[in-house]
C-alpha positions in Angstrom: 2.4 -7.8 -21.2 4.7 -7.4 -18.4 3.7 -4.2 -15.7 6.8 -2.5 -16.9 6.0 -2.6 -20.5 2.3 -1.7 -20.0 3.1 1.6 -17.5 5.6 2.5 -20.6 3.1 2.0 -23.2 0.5 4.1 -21.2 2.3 7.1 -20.4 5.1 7.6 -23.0 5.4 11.6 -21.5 6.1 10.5 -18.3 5.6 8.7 -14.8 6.5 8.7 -11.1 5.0 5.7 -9.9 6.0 3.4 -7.0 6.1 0.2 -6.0 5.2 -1.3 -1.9 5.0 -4.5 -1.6 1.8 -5.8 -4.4 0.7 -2.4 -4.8 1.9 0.8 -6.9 0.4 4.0 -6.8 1.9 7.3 -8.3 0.9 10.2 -11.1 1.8 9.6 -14.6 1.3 12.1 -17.9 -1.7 11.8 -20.4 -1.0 12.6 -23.8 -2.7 15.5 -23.5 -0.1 16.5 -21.1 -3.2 16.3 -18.3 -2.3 14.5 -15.0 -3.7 10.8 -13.9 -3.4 9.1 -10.6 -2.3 5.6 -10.9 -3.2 3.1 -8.3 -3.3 -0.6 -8.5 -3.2 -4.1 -7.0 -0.5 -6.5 -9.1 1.6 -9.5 -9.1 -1.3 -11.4 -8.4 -1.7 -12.1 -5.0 -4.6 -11.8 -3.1 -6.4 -8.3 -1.6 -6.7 -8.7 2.2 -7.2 -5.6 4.5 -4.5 -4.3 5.2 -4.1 -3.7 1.0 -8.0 -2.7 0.7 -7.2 0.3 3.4 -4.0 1.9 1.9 -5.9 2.0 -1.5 -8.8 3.2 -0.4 -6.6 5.9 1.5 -5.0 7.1 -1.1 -8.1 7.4 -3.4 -9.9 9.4 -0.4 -6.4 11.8 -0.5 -6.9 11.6 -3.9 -10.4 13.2 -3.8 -9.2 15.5 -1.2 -7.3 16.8 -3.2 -10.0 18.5 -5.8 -7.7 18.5 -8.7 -10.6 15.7 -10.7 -7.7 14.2 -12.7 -8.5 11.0 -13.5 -7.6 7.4 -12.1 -6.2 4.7 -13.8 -6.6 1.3 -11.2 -4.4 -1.4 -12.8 -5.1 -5.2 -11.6 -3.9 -8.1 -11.6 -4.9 -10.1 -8.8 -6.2 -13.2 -7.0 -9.2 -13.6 -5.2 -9.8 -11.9 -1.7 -7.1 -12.9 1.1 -9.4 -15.3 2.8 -7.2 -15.7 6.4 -8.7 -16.2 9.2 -7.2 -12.8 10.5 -8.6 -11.3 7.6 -11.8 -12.6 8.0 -11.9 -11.6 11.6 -10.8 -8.1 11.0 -13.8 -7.8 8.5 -12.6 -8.3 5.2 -16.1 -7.7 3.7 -16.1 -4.3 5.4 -12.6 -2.8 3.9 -13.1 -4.5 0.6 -16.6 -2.8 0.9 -15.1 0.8 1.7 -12.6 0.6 -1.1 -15.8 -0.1 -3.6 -17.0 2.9 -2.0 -14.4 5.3 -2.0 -13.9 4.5 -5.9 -17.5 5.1 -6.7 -16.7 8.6 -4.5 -13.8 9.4 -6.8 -16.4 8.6 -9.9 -18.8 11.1 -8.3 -16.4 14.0 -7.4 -15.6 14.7 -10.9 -12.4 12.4 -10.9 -13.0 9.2 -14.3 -12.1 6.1 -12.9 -10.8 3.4 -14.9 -10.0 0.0 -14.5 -7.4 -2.5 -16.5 -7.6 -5.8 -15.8 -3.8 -7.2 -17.2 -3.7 -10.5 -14.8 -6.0 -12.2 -12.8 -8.3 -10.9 -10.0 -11.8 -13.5 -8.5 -14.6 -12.5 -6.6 -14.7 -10.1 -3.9 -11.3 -8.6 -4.9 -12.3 -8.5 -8.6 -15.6 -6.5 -7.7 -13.8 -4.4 -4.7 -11.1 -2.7 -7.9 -11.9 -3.5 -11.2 -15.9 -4.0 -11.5 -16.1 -0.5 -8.5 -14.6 1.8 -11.5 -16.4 3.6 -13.9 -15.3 2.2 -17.0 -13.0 -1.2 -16.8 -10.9 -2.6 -20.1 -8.7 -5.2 -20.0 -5.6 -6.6 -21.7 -6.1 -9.9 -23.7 -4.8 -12.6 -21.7 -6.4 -11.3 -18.6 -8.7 -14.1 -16.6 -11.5 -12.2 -14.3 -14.0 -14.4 -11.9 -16.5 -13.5 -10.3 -16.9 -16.9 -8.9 -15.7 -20.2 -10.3 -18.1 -23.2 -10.9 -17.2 -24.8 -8.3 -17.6 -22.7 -5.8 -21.0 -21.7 -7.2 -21.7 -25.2 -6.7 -21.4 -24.9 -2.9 -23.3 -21.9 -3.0 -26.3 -22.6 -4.8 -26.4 -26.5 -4.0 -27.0 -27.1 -7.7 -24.8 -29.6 -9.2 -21.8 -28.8 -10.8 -23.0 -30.4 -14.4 -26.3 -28.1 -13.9 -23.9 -24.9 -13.5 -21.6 -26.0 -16.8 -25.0 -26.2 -18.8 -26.1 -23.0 -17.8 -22.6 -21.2 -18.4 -22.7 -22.4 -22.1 -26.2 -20.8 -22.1 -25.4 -17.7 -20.9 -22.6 -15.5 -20.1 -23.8 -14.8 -16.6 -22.7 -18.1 -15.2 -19.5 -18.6 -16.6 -16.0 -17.6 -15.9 -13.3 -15.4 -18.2 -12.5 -12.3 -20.2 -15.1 -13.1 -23.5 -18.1 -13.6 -21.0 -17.3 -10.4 -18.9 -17.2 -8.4 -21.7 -20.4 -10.1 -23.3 -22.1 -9.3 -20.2 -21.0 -5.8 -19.7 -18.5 -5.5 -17.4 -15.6 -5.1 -19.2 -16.3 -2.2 -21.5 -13.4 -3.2 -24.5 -10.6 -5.3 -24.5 -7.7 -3.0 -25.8 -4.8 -3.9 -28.6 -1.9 -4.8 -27.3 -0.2 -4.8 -30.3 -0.7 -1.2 -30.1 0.2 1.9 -27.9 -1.6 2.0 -25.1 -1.6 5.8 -24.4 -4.3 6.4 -27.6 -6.1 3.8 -26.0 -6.4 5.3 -22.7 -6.9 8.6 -24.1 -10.1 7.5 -26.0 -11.5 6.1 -23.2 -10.8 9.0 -21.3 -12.9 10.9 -23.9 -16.1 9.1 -23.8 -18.8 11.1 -21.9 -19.3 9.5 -18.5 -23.0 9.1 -17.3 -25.0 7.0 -15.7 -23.8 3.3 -15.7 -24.3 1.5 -19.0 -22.9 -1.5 -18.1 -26.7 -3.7 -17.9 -27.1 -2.0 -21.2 -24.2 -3.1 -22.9 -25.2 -6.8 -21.3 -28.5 -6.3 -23.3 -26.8 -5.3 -26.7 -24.5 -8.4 -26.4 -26.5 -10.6 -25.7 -24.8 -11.4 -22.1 -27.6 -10.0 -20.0 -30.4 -10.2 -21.3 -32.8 -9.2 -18.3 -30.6 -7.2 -16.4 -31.1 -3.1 -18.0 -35.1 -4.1 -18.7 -35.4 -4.9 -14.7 -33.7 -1.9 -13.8 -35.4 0.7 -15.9 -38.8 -1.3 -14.1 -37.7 -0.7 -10.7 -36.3 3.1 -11.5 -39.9 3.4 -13.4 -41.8 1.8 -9.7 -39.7 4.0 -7.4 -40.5 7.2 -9.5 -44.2 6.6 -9.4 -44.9 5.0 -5.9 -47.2 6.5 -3.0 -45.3 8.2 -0.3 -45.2 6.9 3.1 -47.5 8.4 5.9 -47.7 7.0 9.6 
């Protein structure tokens, strides 16, 4: 689905949203006749700083604010702008203070949801989509947290290891059907279908703490991931407190 045909399908009641340069940001009208901030990163090009900063602007005005209407982060990206000026600005830092200022949002009161429609890779994918609450995506999209290749380089395992281990397990390999069988994507909506309802139901879902290790577990995507956490919550609570 094209952006037009998506924001149409999502809020039938009504929407100011604009467009600078690969970003759009705006309100919009819930079926319920509620408010919901839209933000997002589209046309997939890549999330450098100067992008990373206005967005995580306007989700600290947007928490400023104190009306807790809900956000709606649309993506479609590629990876992180990896420029040298980029780099040498600290790219780490402002995709690191958008991922902060969206888990804010989360814990003021506001929901935050992600859609995937495109594209987004690594530090760009986990700066937006994987720093909401709750992320969905259209079918078609193509998330990464890092290709084979490149975690190749990393691990210094060969790339014929990696390929074995991503047809073992979800963890290791690339694309919408292993994100969601891991977790992180929480449903991959109809889009053969209005979008609004969609939205709406998500919307309705009580938000607590993050369930996405659990879902992992009940998928069959992460297998280890919600039993290793409930361990080192179980540690923490029951440790000896430090004296010196």
């Amino acid at each position: 689905m094209a952006l037009d045909d998506i924001l149409a399908s999502l809020f039938p009641n009504g929407r100011k949203i604009d467009r600078s340069g690969e970003m759009i940001a705006g309100r919009a009208v819930l079926p319920d006749g509620g408010p919901v901030h839209v933000l997002g990163i589209i046309g997939g090009e890549p999330l450098g700083v100067d992008e990373a900063i206005v967005l995580a602007s306007r989700v600290i005005d947007i928490v400023k604010s104190g009306d807790r209407a809900p956000i709606l982060f649309l993506v479609d990206s590629a990876s992180q702008r990896m420029s040298k000026r980029d780099e040498l600005l600290g790219l780490s830092e402002y995709l690191s203070h958008l991922a902060k200022a969206l888990l804010l949002a989360e814990a003021e009161g506001h929901r935050t949801v992600g859609l995937l429609y495109g594209g987004s890779a690594a530090g760009a994918f986990i700066a937006t989509a994987l720093a909401t609450g709750t992320l969905v995506a259209l079918p078609g999209a193509h998330p990464a947290v890092m290709d084979l290749p490149s975690m190749a380089r990393v691990t210094k395992l060969p790339i014929d290891v990696l390929k074995a281990k991503a047809e073992a397990t979800s963890v290791f390999a690339p694309g919408l059907d292993n994100m969601v069988l891991t977790g992180g994507v929480h449903a991959v909506w109809d889009d053969s279908a209005p979008l609004a309802p969609q939205l709406a139901a998500v919307l309705q879902r009580s938000q607590g703490r993050d369930d996405r290790s659990r879902r992992g577990t009940e998928r069959g995507g992460r297998r280890k991931a919600a039993e290793i956490a409930d361990r080192v919550v179980a540690l923490a609570a029951h440790r000896e407190p430090l004296h010196g």
